[in-house]
N, CA, C and O atoms as a Tinker XYZ file with bonds, in Angstrom:
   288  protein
     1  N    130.072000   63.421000   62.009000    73     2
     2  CA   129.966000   64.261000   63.177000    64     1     3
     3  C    129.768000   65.708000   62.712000    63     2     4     5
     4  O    130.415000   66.197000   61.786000    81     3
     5  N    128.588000   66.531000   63.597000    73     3     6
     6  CA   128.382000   67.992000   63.141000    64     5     7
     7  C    128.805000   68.523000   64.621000    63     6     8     9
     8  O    129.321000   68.089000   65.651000    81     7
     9  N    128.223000   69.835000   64.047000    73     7    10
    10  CA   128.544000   70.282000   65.748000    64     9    11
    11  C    126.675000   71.202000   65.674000    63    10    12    13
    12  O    125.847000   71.252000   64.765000    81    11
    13  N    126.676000   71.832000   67.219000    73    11    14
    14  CA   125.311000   72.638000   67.148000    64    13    15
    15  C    125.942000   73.712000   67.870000    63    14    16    17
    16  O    126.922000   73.664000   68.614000    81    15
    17  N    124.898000   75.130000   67.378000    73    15    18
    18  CA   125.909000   76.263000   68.060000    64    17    19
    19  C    124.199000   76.478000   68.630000    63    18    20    21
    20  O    123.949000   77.680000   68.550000    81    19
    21  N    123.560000   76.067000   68.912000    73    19    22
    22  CA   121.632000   76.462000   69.388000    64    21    23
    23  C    122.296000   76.664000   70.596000    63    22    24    25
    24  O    121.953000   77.820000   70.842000    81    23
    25  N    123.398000   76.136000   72.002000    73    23    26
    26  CA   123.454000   76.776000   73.039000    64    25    27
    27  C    123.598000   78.211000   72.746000    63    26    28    29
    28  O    122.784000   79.053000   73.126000    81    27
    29  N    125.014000   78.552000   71.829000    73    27    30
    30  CA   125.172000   80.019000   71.498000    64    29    31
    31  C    123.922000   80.642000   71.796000    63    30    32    33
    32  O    123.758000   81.405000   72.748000    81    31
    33  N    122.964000   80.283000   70.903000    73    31    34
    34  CA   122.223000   81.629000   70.506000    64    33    35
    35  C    121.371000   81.530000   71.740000    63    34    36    37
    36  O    120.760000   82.527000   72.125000    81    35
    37  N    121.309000   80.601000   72.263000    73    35    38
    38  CA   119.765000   81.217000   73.502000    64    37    39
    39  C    120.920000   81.378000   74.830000    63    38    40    41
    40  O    120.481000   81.729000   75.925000    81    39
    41  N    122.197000   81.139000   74.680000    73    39    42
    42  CA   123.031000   82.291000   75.531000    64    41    43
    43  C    122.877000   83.491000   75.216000    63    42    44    45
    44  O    122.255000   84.244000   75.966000    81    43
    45  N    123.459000   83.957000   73.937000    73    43    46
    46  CA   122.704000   85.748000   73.553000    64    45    47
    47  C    121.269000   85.589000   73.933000    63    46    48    49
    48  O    121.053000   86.528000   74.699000    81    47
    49  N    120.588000   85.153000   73.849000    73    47    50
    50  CA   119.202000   85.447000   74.458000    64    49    51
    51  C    119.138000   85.783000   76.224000    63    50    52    53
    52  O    118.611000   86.803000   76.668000    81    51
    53  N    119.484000   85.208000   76.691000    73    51    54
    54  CA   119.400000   84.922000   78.219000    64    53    55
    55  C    120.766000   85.917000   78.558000    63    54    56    57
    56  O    121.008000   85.832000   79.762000    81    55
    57  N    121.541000   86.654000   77.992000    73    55    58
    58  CA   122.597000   87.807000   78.068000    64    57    59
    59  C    121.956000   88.970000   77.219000    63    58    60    61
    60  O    122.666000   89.924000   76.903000    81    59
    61  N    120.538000   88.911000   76.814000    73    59    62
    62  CA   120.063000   90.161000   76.303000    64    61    63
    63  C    121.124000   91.262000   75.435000    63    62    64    65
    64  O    121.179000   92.469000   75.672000    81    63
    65  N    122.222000   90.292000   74.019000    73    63    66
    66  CA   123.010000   90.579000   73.393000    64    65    67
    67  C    122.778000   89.928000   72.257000    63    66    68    69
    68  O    122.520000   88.725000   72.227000    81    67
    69  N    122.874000   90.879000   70.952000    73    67    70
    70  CA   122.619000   90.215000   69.696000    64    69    71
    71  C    123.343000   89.867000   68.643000    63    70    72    73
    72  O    124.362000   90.549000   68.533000    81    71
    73  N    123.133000   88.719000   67.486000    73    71    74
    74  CA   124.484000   88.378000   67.279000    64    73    75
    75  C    125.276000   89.388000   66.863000    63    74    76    77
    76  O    126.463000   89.075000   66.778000    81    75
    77  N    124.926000   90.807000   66.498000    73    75    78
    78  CA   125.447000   91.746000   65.750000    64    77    79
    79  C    126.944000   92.047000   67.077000    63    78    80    81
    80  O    128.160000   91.958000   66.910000    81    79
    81  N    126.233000   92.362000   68.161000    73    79    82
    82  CA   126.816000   92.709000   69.164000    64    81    83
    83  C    128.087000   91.790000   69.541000    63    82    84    85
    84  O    129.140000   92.248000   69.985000    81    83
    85  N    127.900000   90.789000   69.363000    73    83    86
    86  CA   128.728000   89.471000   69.882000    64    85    87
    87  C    129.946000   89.337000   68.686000    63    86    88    89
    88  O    131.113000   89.073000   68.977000    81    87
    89  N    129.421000   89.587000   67.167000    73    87    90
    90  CA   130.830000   89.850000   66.441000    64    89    91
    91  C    131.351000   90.931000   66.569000    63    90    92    93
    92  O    132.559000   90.712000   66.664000    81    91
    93  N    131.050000   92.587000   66.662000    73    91    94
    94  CA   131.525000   93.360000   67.320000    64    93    95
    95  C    132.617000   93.134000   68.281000    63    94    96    97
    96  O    133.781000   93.361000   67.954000    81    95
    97  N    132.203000   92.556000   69.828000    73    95    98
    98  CA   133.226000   92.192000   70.660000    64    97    99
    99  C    134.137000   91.316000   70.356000    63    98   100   101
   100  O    135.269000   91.293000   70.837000    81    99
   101  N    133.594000   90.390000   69.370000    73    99   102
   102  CA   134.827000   89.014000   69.492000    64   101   103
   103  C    135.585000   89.490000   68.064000    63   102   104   105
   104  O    136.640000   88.932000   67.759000    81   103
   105  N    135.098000   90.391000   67.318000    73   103   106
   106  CA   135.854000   90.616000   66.043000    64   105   107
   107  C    135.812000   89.737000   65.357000    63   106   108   109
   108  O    136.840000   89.344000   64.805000    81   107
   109  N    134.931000   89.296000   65.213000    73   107   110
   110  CA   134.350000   87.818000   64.476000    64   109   111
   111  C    134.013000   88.332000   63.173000    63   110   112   113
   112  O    133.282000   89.321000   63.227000    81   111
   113  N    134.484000   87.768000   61.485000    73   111   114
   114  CA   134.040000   88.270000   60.437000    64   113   115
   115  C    132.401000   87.923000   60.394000    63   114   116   117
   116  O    131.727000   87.109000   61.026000    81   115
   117  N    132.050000   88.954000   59.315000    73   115   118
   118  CA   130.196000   88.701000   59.189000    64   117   119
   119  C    130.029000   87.379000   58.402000    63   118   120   121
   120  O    128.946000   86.815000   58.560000    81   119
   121  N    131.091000   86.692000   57.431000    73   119   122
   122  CA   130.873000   85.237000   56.922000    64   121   123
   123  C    130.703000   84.145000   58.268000    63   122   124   125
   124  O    129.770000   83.352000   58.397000    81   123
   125  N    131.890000   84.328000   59.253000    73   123   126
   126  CA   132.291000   83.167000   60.309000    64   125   127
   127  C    130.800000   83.169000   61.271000    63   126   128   129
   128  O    130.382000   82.341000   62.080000    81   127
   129  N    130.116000   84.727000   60.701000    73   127   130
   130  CA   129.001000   84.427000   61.965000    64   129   131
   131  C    127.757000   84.036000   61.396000    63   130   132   133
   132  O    126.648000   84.068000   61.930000    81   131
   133  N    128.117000   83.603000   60.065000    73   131   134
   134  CA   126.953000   82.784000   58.937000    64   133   135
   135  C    127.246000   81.147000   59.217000    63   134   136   137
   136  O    126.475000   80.325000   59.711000    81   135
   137  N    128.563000   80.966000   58.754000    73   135   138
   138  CA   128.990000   79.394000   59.474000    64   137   139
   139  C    128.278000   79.202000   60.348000    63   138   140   141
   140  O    127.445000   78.295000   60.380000    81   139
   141  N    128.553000   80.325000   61.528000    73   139   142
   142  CA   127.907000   79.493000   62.788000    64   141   143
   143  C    126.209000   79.601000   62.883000    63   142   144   145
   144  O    125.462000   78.837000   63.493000    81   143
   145  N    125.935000   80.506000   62.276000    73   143   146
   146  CA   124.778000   80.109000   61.798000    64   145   147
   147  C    123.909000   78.691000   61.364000    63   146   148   149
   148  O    122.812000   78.237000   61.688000    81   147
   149  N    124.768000   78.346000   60.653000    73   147   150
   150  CA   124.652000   77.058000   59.362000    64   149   151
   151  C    125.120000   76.200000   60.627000    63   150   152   153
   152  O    124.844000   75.038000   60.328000    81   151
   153  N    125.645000   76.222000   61.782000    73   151   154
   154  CA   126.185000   74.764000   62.051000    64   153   155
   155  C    127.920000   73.848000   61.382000    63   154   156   157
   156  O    128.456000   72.740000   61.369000    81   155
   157  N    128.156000   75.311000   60.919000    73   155   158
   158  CA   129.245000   74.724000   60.368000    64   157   159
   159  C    130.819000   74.990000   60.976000    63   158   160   161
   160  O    130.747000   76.012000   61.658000    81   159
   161  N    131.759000   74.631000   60.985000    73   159   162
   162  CA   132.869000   74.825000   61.707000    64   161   163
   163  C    133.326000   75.961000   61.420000    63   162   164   165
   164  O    133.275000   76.578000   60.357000    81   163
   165  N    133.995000   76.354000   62.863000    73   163   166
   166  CA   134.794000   77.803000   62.502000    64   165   167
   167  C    135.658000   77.146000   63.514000    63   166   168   169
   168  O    135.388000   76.185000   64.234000    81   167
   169  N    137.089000   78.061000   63.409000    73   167   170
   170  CA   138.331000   77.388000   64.256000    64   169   171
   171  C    138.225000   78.210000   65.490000    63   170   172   173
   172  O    137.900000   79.347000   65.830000    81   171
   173  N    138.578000   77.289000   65.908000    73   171   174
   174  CA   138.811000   77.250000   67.341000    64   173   175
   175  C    139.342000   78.643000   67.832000    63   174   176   177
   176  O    138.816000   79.173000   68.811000    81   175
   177  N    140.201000   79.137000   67.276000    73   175   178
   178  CA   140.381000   80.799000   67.622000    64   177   179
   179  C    139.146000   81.669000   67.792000    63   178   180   181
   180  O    138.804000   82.340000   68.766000    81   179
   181  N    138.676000   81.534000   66.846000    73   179   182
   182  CA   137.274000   81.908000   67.093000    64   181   183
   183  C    136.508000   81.820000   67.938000    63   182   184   185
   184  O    136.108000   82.834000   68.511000    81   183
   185  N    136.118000   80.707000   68.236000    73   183   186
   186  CA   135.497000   80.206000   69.304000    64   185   187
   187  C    136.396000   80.721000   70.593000    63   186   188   189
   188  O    136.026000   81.474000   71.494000    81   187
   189  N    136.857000   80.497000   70.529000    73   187   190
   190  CA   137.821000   81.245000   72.026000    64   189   191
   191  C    137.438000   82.523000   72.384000    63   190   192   193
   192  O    137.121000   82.933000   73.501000    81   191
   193  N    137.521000   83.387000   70.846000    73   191   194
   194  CA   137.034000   85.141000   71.326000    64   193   195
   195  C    135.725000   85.081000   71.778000    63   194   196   197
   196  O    135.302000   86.093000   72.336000    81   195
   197  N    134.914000   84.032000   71.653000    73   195   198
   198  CA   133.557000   84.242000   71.390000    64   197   199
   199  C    133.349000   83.768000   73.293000    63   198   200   201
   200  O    132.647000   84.327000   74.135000    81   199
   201  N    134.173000   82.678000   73.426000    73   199   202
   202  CA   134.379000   82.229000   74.995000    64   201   203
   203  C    134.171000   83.404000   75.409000    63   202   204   205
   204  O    133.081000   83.832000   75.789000    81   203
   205  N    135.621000   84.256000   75.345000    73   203   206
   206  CA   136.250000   85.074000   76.250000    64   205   207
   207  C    135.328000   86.370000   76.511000    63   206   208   209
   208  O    135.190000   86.812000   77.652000    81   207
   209  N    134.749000   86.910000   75.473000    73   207   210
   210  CA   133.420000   87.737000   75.726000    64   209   211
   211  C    132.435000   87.216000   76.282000    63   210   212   213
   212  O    132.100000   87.975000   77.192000    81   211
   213  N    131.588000   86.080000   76.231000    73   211   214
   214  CA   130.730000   85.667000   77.173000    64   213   215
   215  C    131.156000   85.289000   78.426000    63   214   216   217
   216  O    130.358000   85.321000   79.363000    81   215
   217  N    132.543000   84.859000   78.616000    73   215   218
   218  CA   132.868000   84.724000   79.801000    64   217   219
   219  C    132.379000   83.207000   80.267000    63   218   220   221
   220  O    131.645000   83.017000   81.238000    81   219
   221  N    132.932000   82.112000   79.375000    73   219   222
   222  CA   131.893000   80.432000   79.351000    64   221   223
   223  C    133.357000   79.751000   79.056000    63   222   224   225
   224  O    134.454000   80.214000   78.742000    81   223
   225  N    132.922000   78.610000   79.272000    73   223   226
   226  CA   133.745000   77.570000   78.531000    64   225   227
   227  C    132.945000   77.173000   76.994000    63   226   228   229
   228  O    131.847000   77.577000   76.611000    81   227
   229  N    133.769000   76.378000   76.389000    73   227   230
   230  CA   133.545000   76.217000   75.171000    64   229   231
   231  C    132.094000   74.963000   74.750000    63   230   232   233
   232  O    131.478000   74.805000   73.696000    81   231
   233  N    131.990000   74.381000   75.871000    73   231   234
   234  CA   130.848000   73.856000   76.118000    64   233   235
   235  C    129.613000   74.059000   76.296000    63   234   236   237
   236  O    128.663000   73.302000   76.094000    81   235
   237  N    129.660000   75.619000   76.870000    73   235   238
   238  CA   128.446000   76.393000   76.922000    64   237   239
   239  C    127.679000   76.997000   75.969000    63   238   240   241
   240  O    126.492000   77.307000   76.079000    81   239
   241  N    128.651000   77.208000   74.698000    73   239   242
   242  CA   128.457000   77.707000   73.268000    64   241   243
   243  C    128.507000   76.452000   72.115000    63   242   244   245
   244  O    128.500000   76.691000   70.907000    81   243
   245  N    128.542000   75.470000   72.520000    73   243   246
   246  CA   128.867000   74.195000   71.382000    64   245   247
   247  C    128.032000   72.759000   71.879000    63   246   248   249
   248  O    127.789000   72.432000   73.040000    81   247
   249  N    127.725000   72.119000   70.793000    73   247   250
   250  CA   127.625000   70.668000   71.117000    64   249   251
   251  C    128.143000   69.682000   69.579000    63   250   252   253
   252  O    127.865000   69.866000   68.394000    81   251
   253  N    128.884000   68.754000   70.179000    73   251   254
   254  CA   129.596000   67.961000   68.776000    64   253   255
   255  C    128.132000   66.934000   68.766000    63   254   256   257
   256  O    127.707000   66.541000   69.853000    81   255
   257  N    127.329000   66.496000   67.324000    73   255   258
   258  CA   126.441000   65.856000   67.231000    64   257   259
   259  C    127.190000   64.522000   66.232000    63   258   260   261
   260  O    127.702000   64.318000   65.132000    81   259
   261  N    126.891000   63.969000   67.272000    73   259   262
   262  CA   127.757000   62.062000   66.210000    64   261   263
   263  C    127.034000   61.713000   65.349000    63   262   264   265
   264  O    126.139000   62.530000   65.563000    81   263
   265  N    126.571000   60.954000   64.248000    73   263   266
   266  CA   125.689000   60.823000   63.316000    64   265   267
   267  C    124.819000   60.019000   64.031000    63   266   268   269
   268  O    123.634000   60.351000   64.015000    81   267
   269  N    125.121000   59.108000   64.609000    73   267   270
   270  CA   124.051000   58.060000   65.100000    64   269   271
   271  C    123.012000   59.053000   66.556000    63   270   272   273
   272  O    122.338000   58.513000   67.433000    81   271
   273  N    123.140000   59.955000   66.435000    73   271   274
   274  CA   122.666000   61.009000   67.163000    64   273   275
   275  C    121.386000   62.143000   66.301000    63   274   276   277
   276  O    120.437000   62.772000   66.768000    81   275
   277  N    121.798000   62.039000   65.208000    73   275   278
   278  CA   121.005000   62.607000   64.049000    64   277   279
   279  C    119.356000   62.084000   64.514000    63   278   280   281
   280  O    119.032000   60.935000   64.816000    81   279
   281  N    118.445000   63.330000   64.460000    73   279   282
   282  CA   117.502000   62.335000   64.047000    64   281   283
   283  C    116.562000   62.070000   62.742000    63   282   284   285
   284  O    115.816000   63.048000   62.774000    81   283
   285  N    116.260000   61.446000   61.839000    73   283   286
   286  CA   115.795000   61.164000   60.537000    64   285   287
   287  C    114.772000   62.170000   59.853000    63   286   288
   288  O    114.352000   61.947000   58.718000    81   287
């Protein structure tokens, strides 16, 4: 299981905010906003600040991808 953060970013798109802007508000380190870059996990605290500035649930910024979901 991975996860996808592609809602994230075309939320900053469609909120005309860039990722620079978005660690700024959430106080997000510049590594954690490479993770999410990469698709890779960051904890859940995180994700929360990142909620709480866009003003979303955690669904709106995430998708968990199951392997049999992968495509080849």
């Amino acid at each position: 299981m991975s996860v996808s953060y592609n809602k994230l970013w075309k939320l900053l798109i469609d909120k005309k905010m860039t990722a620079s802007d978005l660690r700024k508000a959430a106080n997000v380190a510049p590594n954690t906003m490479t993770k999410l870059r990469r698709d890779e996990d960051v904890s859940l605290d995180v994700l929360g600040r990142i909620c709480a500035v866009l003003n979303v649930n955690i669904g709106d910024i995430m998708d968990f991808i199951f392997d049999d979901q992968k495509e080849c």
